[in-house]
C-alpha positions in Angstrom: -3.1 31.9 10.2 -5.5 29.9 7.7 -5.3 26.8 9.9 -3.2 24.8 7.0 0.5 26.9 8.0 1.5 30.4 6.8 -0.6 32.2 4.7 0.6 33.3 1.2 -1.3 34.8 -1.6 -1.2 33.2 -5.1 -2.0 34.7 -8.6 -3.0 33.4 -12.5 -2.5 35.6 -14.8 -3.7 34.9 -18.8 -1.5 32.4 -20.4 -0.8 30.5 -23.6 -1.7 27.0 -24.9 -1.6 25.0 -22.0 0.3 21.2 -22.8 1.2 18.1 -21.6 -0.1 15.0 -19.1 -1.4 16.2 -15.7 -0.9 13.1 -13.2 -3.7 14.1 -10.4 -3.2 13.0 -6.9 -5.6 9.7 -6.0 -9.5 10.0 -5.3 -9.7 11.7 -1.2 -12.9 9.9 -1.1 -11.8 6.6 -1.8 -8.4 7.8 0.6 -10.2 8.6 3.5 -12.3 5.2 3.4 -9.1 3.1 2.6 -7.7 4.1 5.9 -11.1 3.8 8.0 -11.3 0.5 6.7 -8.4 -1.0 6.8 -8.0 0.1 10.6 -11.4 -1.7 11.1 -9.9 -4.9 9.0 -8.0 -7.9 10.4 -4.6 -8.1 9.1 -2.2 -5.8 7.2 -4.6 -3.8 4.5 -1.9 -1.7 1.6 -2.8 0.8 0.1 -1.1 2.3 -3.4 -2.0 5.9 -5.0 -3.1 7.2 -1.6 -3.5 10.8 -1.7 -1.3 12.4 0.5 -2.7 15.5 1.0 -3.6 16.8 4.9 -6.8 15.9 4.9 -6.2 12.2 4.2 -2.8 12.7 6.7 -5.2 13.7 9.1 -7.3 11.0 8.9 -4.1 8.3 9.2 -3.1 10.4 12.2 -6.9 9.6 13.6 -6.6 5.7 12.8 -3.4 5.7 15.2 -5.1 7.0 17.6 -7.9 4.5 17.8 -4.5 2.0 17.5 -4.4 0.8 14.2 -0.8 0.8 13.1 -0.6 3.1 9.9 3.0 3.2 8.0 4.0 5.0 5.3 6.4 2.9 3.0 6.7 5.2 0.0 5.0 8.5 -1.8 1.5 6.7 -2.0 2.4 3.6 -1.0 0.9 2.9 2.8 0.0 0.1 5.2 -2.5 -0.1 7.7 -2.7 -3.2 10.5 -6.3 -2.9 11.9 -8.0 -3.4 14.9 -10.9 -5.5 13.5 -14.5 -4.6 13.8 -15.1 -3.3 16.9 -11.9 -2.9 18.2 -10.9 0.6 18.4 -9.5 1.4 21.5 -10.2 5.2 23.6 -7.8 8.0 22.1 -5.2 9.5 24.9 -6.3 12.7 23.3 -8.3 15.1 21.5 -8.6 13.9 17.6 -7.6 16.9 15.5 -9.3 15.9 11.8 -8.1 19.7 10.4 -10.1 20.7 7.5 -11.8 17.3 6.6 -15.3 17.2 6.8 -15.5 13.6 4.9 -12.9 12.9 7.6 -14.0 13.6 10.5 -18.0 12.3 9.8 -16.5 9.0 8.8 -14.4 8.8 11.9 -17.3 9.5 14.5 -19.3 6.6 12.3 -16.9 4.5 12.6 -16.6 4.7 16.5 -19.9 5.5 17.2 -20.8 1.5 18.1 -18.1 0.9 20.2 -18.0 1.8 23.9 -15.4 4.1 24.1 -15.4 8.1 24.5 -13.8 10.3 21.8 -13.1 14.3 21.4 -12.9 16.0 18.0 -12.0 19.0 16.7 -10.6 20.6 13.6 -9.2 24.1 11.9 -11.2 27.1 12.2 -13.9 26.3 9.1 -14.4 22.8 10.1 -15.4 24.1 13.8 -18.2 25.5 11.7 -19.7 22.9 9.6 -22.6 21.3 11.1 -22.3 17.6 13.0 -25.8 17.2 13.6 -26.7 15.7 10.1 -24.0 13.1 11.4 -25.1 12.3 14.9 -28.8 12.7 14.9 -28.6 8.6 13.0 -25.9 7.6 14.9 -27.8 8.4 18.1 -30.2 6.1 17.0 -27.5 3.3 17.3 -27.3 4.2 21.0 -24.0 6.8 20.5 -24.4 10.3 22.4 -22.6 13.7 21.4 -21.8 16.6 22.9 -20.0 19.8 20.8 -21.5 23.2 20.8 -24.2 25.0 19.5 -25.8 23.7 15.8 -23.8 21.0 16.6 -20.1 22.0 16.1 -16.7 21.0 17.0 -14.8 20.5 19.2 -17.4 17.7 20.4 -17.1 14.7 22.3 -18.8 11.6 21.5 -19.5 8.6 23.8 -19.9 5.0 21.8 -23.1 2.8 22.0 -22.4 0.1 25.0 -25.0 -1.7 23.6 -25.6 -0.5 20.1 -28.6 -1.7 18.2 -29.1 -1.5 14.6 -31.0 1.2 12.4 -33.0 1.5 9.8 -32.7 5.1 8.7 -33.8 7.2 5.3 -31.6 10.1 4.7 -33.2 13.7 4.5 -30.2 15.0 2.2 -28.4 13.4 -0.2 -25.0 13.1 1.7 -22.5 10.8 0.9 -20.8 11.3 4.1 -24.1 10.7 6.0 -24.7 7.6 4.1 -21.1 6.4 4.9 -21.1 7.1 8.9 -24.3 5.4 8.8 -23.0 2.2 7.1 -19.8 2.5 9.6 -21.7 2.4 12.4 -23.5 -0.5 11.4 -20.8 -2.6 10.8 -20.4 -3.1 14.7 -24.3 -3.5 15.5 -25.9 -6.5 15.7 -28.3 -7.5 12.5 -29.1 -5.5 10.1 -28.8 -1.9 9.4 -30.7 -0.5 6.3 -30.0 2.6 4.7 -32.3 4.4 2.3 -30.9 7.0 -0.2 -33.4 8.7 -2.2 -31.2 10.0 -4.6 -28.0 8.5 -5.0 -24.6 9.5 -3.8 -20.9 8.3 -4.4 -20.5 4.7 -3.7 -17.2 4.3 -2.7 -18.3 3.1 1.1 -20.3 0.4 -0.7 -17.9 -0.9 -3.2 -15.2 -0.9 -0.7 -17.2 -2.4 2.6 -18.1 -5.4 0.1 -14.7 -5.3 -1.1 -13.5 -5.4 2.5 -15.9 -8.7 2.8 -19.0 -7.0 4.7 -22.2 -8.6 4.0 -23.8 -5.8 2.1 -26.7 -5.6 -0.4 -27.8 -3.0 -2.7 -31.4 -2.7 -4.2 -33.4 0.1 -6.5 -36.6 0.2 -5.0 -40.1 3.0 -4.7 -38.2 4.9 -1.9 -35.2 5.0 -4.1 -31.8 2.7 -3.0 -32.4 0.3 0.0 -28.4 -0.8 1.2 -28.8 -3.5 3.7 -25.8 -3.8 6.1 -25.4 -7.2 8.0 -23.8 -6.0 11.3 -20.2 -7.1 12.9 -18.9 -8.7 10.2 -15.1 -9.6 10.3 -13.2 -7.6 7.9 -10.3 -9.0 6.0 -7.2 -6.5 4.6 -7.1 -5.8 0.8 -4.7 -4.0 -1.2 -6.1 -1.0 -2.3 -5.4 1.1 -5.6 -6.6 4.4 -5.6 -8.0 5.8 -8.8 -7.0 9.5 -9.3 -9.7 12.1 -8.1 -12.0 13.3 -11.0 -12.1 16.6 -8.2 -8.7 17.3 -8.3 -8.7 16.3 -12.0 -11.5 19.2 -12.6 -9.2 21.7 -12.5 -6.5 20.9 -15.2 -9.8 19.6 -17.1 -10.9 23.3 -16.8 -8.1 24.9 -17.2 -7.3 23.3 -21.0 -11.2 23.6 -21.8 -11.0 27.6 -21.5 -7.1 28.7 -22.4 -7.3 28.6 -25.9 -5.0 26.1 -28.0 -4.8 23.7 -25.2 -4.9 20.2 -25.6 -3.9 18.4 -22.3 -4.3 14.5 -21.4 -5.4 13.6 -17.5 -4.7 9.6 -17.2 -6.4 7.0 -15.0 -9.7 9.5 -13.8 -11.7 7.6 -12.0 -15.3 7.2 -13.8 -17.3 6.2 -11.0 -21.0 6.8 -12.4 -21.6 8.3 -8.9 -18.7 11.1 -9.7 -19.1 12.0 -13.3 -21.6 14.5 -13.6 -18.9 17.3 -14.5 -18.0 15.3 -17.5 -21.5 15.1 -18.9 -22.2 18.7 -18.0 -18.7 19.9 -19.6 -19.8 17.9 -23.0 -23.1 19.4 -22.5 -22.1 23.1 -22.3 -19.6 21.8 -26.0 -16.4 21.0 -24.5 -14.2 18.7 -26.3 -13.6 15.6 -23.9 -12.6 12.4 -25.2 -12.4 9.1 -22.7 -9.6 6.9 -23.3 -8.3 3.3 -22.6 -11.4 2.4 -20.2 -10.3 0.2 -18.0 -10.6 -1.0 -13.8 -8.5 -0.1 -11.1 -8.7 -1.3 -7.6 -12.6 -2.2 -8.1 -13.5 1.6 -9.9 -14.2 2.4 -13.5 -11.3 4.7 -14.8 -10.4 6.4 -18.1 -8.1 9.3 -19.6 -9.2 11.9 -20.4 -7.7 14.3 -23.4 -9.4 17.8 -22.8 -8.6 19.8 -25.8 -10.2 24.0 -25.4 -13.2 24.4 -26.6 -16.5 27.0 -27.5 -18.4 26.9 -24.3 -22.0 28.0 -23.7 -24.2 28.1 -20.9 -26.8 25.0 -20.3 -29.1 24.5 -17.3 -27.3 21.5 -15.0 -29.9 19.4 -14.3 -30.7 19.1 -10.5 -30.5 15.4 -10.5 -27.1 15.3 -11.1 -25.7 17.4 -8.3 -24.8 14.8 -6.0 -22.7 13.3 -8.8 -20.4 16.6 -9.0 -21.1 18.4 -5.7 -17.6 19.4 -4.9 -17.1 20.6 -8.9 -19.6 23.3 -8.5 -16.7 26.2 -8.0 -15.2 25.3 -11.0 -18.0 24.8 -12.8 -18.9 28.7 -12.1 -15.4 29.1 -13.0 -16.0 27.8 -16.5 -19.8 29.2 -16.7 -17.8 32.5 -16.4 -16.4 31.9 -19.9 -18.9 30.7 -21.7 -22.0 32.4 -23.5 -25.2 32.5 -22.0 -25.8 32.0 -18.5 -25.6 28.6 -17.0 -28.2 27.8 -14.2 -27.3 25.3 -11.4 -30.1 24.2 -9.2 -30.6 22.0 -6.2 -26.9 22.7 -5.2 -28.7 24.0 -1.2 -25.4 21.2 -0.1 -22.8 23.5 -1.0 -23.8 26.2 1.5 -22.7 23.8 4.0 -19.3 22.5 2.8 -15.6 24.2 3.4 -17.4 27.4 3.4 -20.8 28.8 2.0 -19.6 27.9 -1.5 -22.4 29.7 -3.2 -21.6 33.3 -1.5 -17.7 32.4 -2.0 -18.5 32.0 -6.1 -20.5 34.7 -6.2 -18.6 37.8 -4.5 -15.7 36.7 -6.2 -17.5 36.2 -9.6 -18.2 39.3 -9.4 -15.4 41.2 -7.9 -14.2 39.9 -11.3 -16.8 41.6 -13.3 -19.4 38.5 -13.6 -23.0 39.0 -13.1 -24.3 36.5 -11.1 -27.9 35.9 -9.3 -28.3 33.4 -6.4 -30.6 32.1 -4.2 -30.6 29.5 -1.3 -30.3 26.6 -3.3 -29.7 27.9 -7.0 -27.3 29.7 -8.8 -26.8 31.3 -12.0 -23.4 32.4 -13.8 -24.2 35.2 -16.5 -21.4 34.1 -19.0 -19.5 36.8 -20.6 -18.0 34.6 -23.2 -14.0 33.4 -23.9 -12.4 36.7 -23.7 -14.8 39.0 -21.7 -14.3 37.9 -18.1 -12.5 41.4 -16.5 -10.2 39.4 -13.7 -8.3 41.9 -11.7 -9.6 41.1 -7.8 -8.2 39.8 -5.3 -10.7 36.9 -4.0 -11.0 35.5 -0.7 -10.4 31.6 -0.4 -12.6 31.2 2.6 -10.1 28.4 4.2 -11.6 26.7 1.2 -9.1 24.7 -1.0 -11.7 24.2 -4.3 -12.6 28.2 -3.7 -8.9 28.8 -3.9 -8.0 26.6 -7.4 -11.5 27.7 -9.1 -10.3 31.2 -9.0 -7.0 30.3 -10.3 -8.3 28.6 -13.4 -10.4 31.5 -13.6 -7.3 33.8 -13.7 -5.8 31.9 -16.6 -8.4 33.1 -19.1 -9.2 36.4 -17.5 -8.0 39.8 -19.2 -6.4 40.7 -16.1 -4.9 38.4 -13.4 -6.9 36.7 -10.4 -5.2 36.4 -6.9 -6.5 34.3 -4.1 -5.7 36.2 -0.6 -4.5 32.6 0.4 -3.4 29.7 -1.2 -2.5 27.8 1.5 -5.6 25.5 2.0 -4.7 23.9 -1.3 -2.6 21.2 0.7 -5.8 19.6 1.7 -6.6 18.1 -1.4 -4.4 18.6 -4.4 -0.9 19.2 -2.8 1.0 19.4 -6.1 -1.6 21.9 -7.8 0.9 24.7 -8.0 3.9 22.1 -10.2 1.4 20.5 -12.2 -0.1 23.7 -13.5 3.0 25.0 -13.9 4.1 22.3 -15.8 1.7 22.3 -18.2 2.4 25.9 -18.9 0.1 27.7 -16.7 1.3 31.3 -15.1 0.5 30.2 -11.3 2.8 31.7 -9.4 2.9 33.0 -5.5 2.6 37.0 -4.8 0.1 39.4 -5.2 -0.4 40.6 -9.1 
């Protein structure tokens, strides 16, 4: 059992011009922190485009348990009545947050000032992921946790009584961190300040201001100073979810490397703090064109009409990893195709995400007759151009949705087909992958080649 249901295998074989609009789930980011917040809010907080994959379900699930009321009025279309700041009450039981790292960081943050006691756990790859980069800060607010060794789930964690506020400079750059940080502030009295060398998705920002927290950010000699004026009282919004550039990588890949495609992905959120696969794609020649720019619920969004494209390999500068973190499996997917090698470096975060992502890429890179070299925190894709990838393995997904759908895309432009040995983690993120590739002409289908 993969921890998300049955297990079933899935397989992309080569297929023609790929066609149509692909209508991405919303942003899990902005998902997650929609729910967190509007638990922690006064009054009745809606929420529209919510992604309702299990991750995000898990989360909601969490909420009630701290006794928000959370109520699901229509596909996307949810309600949360919050608690207020500080006013989560002790779970009757053990909080299972399933595959969700983003999920369950944010949660622990977000309890971590109040005095009550609280148990998580989570499927069998989150019980590996490490916790301590979470509650090392937050046991500088006063919170103490208890999980096993490296700091793993399940773990218990007992709420400051008396919480006191931080001021704390991260050593990675972690949005999750950052965001657990600012959650926990929020019921601390004074100030908490955050300090982020290098910057990370601001969704936690945007929406804590948005939210009404007295928040301020700066660019200063350390890098960006956020100053978070503790226990604030949060008022309920209505929230719009932009759709997840993540999700929307894939189709974005997919068009970019099946030849004759020409595809159009509507209302992407362009978050300057999520875009880096964009200005890599256009980097390595891809033809992607940003349409009706516009603002939705408080986040720059576009469409985008991918149209395939010659691809050749570029050297991603490191800077702009945090920007596309979770796009580095497709990325390698689409390095695959190109010419040259492409070089990613300064990517050490994605040894610790759903799985080692790294190692994943690389022994099914080159199960598929890619030459790749690694090291702890690079990684280089020897590209064998757009019609010399071999294909033909079966790849392990690792428990890790992106792992999964990079290796799909991968199969579509392959000379034989890909299969993933399980498909099922997919649900945690992009729960209507399988239709919408289909439907824009992609051969995804379940089975074994």
């Amino acid at each position: 059992m993969s921890g998300h249901g049955e297990t079933f295998t899935m397989t992309a074989r080569a297929s023609g011009p790929l066609s149509g609009t692909a209508e991405v789930p919303g942003d899990k980011s902005i998902s997650h922190r929609a729910m967190i917040l509007g638990a922690l809010a006064v009054g009745e907080t809606r929420v529209t485009g919510l992604l309702e994959g299990q991750d995000v379900l898990d989360t909601a699930r969490a909420m009630q348990a701290f006794g928000a009321t959370v109520t699901r009025h229509g596909p996307g279309a949810w309600s949360v009545l919050g608690v207020g700041t500080g006013g989560f009450a002790e779970p009757a039981d053990v909080i299972d947050c399933g595959n969700s790292g983003t999920g369950v960081r944010l949660i622990i943050g977000a309890m971590a000032t109040t005095p009550i006691t609280a148990t998580f756990t989570g499927d069998a790859s989150l019980r590996k992921r490490p916790m301590g980069r979470v509650t090392d800060p937050l046991a500088l607010f006063g919170a103490r946790a208890y999980g096993r060794a490296g700091g793993r789930l399940p773990m218990t964690v007992v709420g400051a009584a008396d919480p006191v506020p931080v001021r704390y400079r991260l050593p990675v750059a972690s949005a999750q961190v950052k965001s657990a940080v600012l959650l926990a502030g929020l019921n601390a009295p004074g100030e908490t300040v955050l300090i982020e060398p290098e910057a990370t998705r601001d969704h936690s920002e945007r929406m804590l201001a948005g939210f009404g927290a007295r928040l301020s950010v700066e660019d200063g000699p350390e890098g960006r100073i956020i100053a978070l004026a503790g226990q604030p009282e949060l008022v309920a919004q209505s929230v719009a979810v932009p759709r997840d550039p993540s999700s929307a990588a894939f189709p974005v890949a997919a068009a970019l490397i099946v030849p004759g495609s020409d595809v159009l992905v509507p209302g992407v959120s362009q978050n300057p703090t999520r875009n880096g696969l964009v200005a890599t794609l256009v980097e390595m020649g891809a033809d992607i064109a940003l349409e009706n720019p516009r603002e939705e619920g408080g986040e720059p969004v576009a469409d985008l009409r991918v149209r395939a494209s010659a691809l050749r390999g570029i050297e991603v500068p490191p800077a702009r990893a945090a920007s596309m973190i979770d796009e580095y499996p497709v990325l390698s997917a689409i390095a695959a195709l190109a010419e040259g090698p492409t070089v990613m470096r300064g990517v050490k975060e994605l040894r610790v995400k759903e799985s080692d992502r790294i190692d994943a890429m690389a022994r099914g890179l080159e199960a598929n007759g890619v030459r790749i070299e690694e090291g702890e925190d690079w990684f280089i894709v020897h590209g064998c151009g757009p019609d010399g990838v071999p294909g033909g393995a079966t790849v392990a997904s690792r428990l890790d949705h992106r792992i999964a759908m990079a290796f799909l895309v991968l199969g579509l432009a392959a000379k034989a087909p890909v299969t993933v040995d399980d498909g099922s983690p997919i649900a945690t993120s992009f729960p209507v992958f399988e239709p919408l590739m289909t439907g824009l002409g992609a051969d995804i289908a379940r089975g074994a080649a």
